[in-house]
C-alpha positions as a printed NumPy array, in Angstrom:
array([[  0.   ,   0.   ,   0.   ],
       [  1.143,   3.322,  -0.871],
       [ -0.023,   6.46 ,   0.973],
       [  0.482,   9.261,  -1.269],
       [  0.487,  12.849,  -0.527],
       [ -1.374,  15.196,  -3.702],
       [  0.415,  18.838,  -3.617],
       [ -0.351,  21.802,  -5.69 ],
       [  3.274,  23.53 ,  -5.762],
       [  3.691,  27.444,  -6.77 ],
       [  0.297,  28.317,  -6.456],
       [ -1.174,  32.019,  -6.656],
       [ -1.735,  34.345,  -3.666],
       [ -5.374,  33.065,  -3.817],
       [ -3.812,  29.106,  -3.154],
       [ -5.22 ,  28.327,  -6.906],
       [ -3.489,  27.166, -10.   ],
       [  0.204,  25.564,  -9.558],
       [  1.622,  22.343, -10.379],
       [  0.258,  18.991,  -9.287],
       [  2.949,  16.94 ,  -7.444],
       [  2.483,  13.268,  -6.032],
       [  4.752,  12.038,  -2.715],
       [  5.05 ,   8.862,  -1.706],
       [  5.877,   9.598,   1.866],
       [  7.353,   6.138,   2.532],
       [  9.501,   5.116,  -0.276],
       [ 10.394,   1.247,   1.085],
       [  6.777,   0.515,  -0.142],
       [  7.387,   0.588,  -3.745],
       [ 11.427,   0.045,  -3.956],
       [ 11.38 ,  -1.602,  -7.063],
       [ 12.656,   0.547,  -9.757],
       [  9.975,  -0.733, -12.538],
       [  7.017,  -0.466,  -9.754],
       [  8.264,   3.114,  -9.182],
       [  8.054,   3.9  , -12.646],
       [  4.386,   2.226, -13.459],
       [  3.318,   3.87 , -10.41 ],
       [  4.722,   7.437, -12.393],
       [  2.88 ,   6.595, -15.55 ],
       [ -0.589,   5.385, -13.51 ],
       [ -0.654,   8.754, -11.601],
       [  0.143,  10.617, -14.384],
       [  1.682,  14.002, -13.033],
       [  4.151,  15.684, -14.503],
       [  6.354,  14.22 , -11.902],
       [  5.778,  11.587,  -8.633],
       [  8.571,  11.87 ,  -5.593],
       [  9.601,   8.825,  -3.976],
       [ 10.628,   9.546,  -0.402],
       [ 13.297,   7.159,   0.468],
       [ 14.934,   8.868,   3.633],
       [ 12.789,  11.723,   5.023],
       [ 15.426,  12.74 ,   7.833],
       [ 17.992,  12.914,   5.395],
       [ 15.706,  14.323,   2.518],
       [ 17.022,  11.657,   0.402],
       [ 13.989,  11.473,  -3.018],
       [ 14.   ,   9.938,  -6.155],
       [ 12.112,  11.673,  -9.061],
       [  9.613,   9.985, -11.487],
       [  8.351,  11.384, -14.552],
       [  5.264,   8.864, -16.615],
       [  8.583,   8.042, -18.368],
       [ 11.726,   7.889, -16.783],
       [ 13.608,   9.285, -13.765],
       [ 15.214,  12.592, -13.056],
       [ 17.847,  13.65 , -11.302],
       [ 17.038,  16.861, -10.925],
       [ 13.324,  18.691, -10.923],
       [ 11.918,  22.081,  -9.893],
       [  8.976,  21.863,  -8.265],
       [  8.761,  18.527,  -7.177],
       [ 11.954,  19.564,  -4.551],
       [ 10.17 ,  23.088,  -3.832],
       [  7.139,  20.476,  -2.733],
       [  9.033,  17.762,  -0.731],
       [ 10.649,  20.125,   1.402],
       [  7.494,  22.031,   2.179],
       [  6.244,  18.967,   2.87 ],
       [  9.02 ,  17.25 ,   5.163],
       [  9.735,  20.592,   6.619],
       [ 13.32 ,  20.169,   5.662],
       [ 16.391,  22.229,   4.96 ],
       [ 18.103,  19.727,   2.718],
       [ 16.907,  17.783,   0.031],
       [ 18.905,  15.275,  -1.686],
       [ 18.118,  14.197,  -5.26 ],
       [ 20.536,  12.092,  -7.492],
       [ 22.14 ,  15.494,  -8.572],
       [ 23.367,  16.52 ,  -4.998],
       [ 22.659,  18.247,  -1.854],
       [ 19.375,  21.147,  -2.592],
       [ 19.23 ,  23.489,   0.358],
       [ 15.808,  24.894,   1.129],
       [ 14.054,  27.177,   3.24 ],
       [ 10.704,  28.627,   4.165],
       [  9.752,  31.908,   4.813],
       [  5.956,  31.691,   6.456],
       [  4.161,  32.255,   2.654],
       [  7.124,  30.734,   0.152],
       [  8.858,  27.588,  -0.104],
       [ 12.591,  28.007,  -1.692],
       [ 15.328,  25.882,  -2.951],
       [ 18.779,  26.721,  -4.079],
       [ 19.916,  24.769,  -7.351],
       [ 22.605,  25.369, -10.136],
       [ 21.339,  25.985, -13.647],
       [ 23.874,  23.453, -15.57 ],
       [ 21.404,  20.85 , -13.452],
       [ 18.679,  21.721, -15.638],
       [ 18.682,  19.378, -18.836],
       [ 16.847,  19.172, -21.874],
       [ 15.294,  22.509, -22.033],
       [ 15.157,  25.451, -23.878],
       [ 13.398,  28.986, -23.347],
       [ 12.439,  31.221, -26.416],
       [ 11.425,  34.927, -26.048],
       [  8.32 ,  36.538, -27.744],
       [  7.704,  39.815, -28.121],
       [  4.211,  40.198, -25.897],
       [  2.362,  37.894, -23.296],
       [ -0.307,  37.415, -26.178],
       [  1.908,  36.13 , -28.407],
       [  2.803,  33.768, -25.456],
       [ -1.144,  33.043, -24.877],
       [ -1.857,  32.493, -28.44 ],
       [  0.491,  29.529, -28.514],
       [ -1.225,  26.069, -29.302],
       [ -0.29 ,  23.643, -26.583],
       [  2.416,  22.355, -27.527],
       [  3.299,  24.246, -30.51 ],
       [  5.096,  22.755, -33.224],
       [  8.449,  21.557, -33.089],
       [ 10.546,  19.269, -30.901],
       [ 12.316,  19.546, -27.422],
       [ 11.042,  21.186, -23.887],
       [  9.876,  24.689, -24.702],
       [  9.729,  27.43 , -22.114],
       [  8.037,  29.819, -24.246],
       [  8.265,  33.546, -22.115],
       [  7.419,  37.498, -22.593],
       [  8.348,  40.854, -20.748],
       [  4.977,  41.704, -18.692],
       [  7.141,  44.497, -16.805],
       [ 10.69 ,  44.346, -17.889],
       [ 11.803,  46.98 , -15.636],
       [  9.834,  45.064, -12.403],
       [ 10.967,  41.673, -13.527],
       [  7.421,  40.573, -14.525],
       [  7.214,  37.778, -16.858],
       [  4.551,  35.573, -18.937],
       [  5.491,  31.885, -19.533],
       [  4.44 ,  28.561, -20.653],
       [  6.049,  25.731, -20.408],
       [  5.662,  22.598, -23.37 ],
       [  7.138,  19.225, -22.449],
       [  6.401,  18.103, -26.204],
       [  7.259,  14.551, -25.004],
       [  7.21 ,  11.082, -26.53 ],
       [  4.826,   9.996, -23.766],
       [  2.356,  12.638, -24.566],
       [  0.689,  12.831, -21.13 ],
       [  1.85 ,  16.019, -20.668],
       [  0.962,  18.874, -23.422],
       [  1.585,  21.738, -21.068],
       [  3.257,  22.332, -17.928],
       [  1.451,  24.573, -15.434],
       [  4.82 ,  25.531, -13.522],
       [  8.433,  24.47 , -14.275],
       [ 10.646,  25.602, -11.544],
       [ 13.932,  23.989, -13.455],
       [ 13.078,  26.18 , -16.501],
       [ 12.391,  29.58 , -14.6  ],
       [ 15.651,  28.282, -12.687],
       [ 17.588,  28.234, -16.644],
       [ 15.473,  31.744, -17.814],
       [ 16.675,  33.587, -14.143],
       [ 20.822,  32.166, -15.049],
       [ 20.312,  33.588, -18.184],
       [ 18.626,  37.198, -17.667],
       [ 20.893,  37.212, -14.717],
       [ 18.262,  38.826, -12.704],
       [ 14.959,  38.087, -10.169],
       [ 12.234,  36.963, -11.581],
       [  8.412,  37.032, -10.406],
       [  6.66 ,  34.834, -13.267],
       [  2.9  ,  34.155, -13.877],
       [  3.263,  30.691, -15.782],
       [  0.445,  28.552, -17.586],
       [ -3.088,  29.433, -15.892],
       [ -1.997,  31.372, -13.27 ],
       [  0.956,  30.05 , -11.111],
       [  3.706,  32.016,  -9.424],
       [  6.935,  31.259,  -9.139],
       [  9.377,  33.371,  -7.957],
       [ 13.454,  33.412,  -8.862],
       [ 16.687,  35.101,  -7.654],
       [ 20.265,  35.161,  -8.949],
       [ 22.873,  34.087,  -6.493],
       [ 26.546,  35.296,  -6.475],
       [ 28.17 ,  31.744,  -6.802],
       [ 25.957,  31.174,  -9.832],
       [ 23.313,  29.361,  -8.599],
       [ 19.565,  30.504,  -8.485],
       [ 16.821,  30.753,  -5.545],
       [ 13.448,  29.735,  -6.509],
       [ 10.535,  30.368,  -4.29 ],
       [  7.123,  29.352,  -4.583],
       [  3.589,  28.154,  -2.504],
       [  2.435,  24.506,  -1.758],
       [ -0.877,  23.565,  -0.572],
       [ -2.195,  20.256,  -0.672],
       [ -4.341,  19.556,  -3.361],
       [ -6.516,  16.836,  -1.42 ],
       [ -6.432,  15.86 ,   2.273],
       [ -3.371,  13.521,   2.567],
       [ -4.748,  10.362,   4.048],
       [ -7.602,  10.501,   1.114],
       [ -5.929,   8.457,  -1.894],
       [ -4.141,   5.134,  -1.719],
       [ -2.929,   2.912,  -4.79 ],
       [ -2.739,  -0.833,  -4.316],
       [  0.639,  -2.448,  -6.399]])
C-alpha cells in the first residue's frame, strides 16, 4: 500500500493554479525501480517523488517516463512537505528554506537538462500559442509583462514522446535556466496562473521560491501495487 500525498506547488496568492505533485511519503513501499516507474505513468503528473529517507531528505524523481535527477517543483514540494532544509536528489545536496508564505530551494542551472526557453515579443503572443506548438524539445516559451519590475509571462511545453503532458502549469527547473540567463529576479505568472518566484545568487546558482498547498487531504488516496 502506498499512501500518497497530492500537492499543488507554486500556487497564486489566492492558493489556486500551480503544479500537481504526487509524494510517496514512505519510499520502502514501492522500492522496485519498474514499480516506481508504473506507479509514475498510472498517476500521471508531470512528476511523482519517492521519499526514500525523510530525515535525510534523500527522493528519487519519477516522470510517466523515466527518472530525473534533478526537478523544480517537485523539490520546492518535498521540502514544504518534510519541513526540511536539505533535500537530496541524485544530482546533490538542494538546500531549502521557508519563509511563512514561500517555499525556496537553491539549485545550479547546468542541473537543468533538456530545455530550452524562447522569447516573444508580448504575453499574447505567449497566450496564443497552441499547446504544444510545433516543433521538438522542452519549450519554455516567455514574454516581458514588466521588464523593468521583472514581470514575466510563460508557458512551459514538455512536447514529449509519452504525450501525457501537453503543457506544464509551472516548471521551476526552466524559470531556474530563464533567471541564469537574464541574470536577474524573476516574479513569473506561468500557464493558468501560477507564481513562481526566482533570484540570482553570487556563486551562480539561483533561488526559486514558490507556494504549496495540498491539493486533497493527505490520508484521502491510496494505490494498491
Amino acid at each position: 500500500m502506498n499512501d500518497l500525498d497530492v500537492l499543488r506547488v507554486f500556487c497564486a496568492g489566492d492558493g489556486r493554479f500551480g503544479n500537481l505533485l504526487g509524494v510517496v511519503r514512505d519510499g520502502r513501499t514501492c522500492l522496485d525501480d519498474t514499480a516506481r516507474q508504473e506507479l509514475a505513468a498510472e498517476l500521471g503528473y508531470s512528476e511523482t517523488v519517492f521519499v526514500d529517507d525523510p530525515e535525510r531528505g534523500i527522493v528519487d524523481i519519477r516522470t510517466p517516463g523515466t527518472r530525473m535527477s534533478f526537478a523544480g517543483h517537485p523539490l520546492v514540494g518535498v521540502a514544504w512537505l518534510l519541513d526540511i532544509e536539505e533535500v537530496r536528489p541524485p544530482v546533490g545536496s538542494v538546500w531549502a528554506r521557508d519563509d511563512g508564505e514561500f517555499t525556496w530551494i537553491t539549485a545550479r542551472p547546468e542541473w537543468v537538462e533538456g530545455k530550452r526557453t524562447q522569447q516573444y515579443a508580448t504575453p499574447a503572443e505567449v497566450d496564443a500559442l497552441p499547446a504544444p506548438p510545433p516543433g521538438e524539445g522542452w519549450l519554455y516559451a516567455w514574454a516581458w509583462e514588466d521588464e523593468a519590475a521583472g514581470r514575466v509571462r510563460a508557458r512551459g511545453f514538455p512536447r514529449r514522446p509519452d504525450g501525457i503532458i501537453a503543457e506544464d502549469e509551472a516548471t521551476g527547473s526552466a524559470a531556474i535556466l530563464l533567471t541564469a540567463e537574464l541574470n536577474r529576479a524573476l516574479n513569473i505568472t506561468q500557464g493558468a496562473g501560477s507564481q513562481l518566484l526566482t533570484a540570482p545568487g553570487p556563486d551562480g546558482t539561483v533561488e526559486i521560491g514558490g507556494r504549496v498547498r495540498f491539493d486533497v487531504p493527505p490520508q484521502a488516496p491510496t494505490f494498491t501495487r
